[in-house]
VEXDREN-983816 format. One record per residue (C-alpha): residue number from 1; residue in three letters; x, y, z. Coordinates in Angstrom, 1 decimal, padded with zeros to 4 digits. Each point is the difference from the previous one (the first is absolute). Example, Ala and Ser with C-alpha at 12.3 -4.5 7.8 and 13.67 -1.06 7.14 Angstrom:
! residues 2
n:res:x:y:z
1:Ala:012.3:-004.5:007.8
2:Ser:001.4:003.4:-000.7
***
This chain:
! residues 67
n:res:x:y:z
1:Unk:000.0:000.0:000.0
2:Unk:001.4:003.6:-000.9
3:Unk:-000.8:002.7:002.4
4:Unk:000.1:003.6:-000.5
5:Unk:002.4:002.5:001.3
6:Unk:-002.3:002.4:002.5
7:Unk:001.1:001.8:002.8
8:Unk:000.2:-002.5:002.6
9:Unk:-003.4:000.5:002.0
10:Unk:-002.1:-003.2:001.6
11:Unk:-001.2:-001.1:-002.6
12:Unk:000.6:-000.5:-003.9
13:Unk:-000.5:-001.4:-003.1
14:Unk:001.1:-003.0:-002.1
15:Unk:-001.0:-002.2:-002.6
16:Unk:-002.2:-003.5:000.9
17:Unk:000.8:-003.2:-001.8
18:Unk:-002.4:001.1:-002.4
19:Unk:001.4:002.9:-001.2
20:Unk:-002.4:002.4:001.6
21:Unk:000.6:001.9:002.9
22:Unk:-000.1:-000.5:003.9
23:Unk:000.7:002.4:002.8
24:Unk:002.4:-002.2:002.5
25:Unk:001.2:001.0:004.0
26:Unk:003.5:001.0:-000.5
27:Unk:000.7:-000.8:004.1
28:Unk:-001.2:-003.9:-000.9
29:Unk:000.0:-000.1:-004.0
30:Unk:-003.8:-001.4:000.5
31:Unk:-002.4:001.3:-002.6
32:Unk:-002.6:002.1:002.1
33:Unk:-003.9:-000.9:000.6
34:Unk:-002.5:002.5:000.3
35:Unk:-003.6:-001.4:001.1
36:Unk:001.0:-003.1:-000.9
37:Unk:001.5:000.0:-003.4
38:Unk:003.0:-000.1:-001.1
39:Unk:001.3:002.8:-001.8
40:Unk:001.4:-001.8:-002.7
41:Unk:-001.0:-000.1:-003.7
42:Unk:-000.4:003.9:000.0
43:Unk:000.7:002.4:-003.0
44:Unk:002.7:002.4:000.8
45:Unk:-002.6:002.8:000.7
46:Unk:-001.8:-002.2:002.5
47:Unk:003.3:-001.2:001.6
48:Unk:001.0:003.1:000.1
49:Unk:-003.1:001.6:001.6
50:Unk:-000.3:-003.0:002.8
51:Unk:003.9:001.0:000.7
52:Unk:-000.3:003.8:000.3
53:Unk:-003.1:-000.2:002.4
54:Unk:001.8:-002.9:002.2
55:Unk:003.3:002.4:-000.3
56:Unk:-002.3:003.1:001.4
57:Unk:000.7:001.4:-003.2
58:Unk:-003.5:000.5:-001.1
59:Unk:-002.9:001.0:002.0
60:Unk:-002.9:-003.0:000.3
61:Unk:-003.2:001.3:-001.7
62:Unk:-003.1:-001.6:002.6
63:Unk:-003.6:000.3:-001.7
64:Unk:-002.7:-000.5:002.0
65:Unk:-002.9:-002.1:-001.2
66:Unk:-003.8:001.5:001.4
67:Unk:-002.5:-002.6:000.0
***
């Protein structure tokens, strides 16, 4: 797998066996799981995305649902 060259922060991104893209825990080199699913088999703009918020680099967007 082929990881990218980003500042070092907690977590980053690298390509899955698949050639798509995961966002891996750079302390353990364990891809991450968010509500129970792997982030694995991402685009680049998703892996990306998923990294930046886990990273605190991009605010989390909460909607509200009213029923």
């Amino acid at each position: 797998m082929r990881e990218l060259n980003l500042p070092k922060k907690p977590f980053g991104l690298r390509r899955d066996t698949q050639g798509d893209w995961e966002v891996f825990d750079r302390n353990t080199g364990r891809s991450v799981v968010c509500d129970g699913r792997l982030m694995s088999g991402l685009s680049l703009d998703e892996a990306d995305m998923v990294m930046d918020v886990l990273n605190g680099d991009h605010p989390v967007v909460h909607i509200a649902t009213l029923h």
